[in-house]
C-alpha positions in Angstrom: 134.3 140.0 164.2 137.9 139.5 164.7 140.2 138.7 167.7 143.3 138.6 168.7 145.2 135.3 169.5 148.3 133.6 171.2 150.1 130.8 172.0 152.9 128.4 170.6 153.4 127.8 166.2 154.0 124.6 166.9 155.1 123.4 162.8 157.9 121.7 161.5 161.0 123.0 161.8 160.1 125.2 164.3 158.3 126.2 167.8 157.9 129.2 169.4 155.7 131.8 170.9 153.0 133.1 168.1 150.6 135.9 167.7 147.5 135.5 164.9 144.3 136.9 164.2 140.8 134.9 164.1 138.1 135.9 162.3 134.4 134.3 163.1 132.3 133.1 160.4 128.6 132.4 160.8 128.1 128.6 161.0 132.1 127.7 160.9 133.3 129.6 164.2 136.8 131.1 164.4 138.9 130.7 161.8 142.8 131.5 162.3 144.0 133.7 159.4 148.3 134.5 160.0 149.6 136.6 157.4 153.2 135.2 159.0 153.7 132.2 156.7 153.5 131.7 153.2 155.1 128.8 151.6 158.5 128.8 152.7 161.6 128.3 150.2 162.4 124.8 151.5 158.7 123.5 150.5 160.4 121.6 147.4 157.4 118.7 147.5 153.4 119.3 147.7 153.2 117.7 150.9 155.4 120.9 152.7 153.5 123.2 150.2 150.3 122.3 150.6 151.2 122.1 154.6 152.1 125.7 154.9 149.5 126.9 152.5 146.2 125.0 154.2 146.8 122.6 156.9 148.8 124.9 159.6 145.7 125.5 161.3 146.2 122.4 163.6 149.6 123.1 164.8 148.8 126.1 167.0 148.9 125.9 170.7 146.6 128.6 172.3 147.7 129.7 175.5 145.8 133.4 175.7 142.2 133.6 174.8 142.1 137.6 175.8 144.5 140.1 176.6 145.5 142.1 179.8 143.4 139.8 181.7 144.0 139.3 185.3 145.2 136.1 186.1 143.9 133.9 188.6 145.4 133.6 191.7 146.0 137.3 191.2 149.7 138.1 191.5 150.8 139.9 194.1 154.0 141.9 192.6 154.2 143.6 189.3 153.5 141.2 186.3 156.4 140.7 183.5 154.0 141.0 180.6 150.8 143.3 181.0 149.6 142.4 177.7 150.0 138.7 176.7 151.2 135.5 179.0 152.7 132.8 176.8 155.7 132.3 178.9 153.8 132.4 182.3 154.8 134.5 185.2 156.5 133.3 187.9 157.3 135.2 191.5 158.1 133.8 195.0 157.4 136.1 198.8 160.4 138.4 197.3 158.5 139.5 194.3 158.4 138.7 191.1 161.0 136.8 188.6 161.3 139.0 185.6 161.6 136.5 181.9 165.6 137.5 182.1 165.9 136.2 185.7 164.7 132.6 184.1 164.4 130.5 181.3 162.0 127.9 180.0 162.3 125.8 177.1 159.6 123.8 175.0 160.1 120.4 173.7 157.3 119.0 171.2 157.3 115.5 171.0 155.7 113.5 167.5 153.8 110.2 168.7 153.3 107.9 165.6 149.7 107.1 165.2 149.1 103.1 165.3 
């Protein structure tokens, strides 16, 4: 089986929103496969190469787990997105705030390990 999945790429030298597929293997669970990235032209030592060619996995931020799902409160105007919800929806008693009537930002933060 496959699904669909998305959220934030959350990898170095870049965040944003992010689409993938997973595929489920028998005794490993959901793997993400993301025919997005390959080994970019700045991955001039192993460490970046290696990076982008195995160890991506971990920097992915899922936010959906489905797709055109109702959300919960249920909204009571007409949803921005019908398919996905990585930005969130946002309305007030007037109805709803359409993605170009606000913005939102995302800041990642890297806490050394001691």
């Amino acid at each position: 089986p496959a699904k669909w999945q998305s959220g934030f790429m959350l990898h170095p030298g870049g965040v944003n929103l992010h689409d993938w597929a997973e595929v489920y293997f028998e005794g490993v669970g959901w793997v993400p496969v993301d025919q997005s990235f390959g080994i970019p032209p700045f991955a001039e030592d192993n460490d970046t190469r290696y990076f982008f060619s195995n160890g991506i996995d971990a920097y992915r931020l899922i936010v959906n787990d489905d797709f055109s799902a109702p959300l919960v409160p249920e909204k009571h105007f007409t949803r921005s997105e019908t398919v996905d919800f990585q930005r969130g929806e946002v309305e007030w008693k007037g109805g709803n705030l359409y993605f170009d009537k606000w913005t939102w930002d995302i800041d990642v933060q890297i806490i050394p390990q001691k």
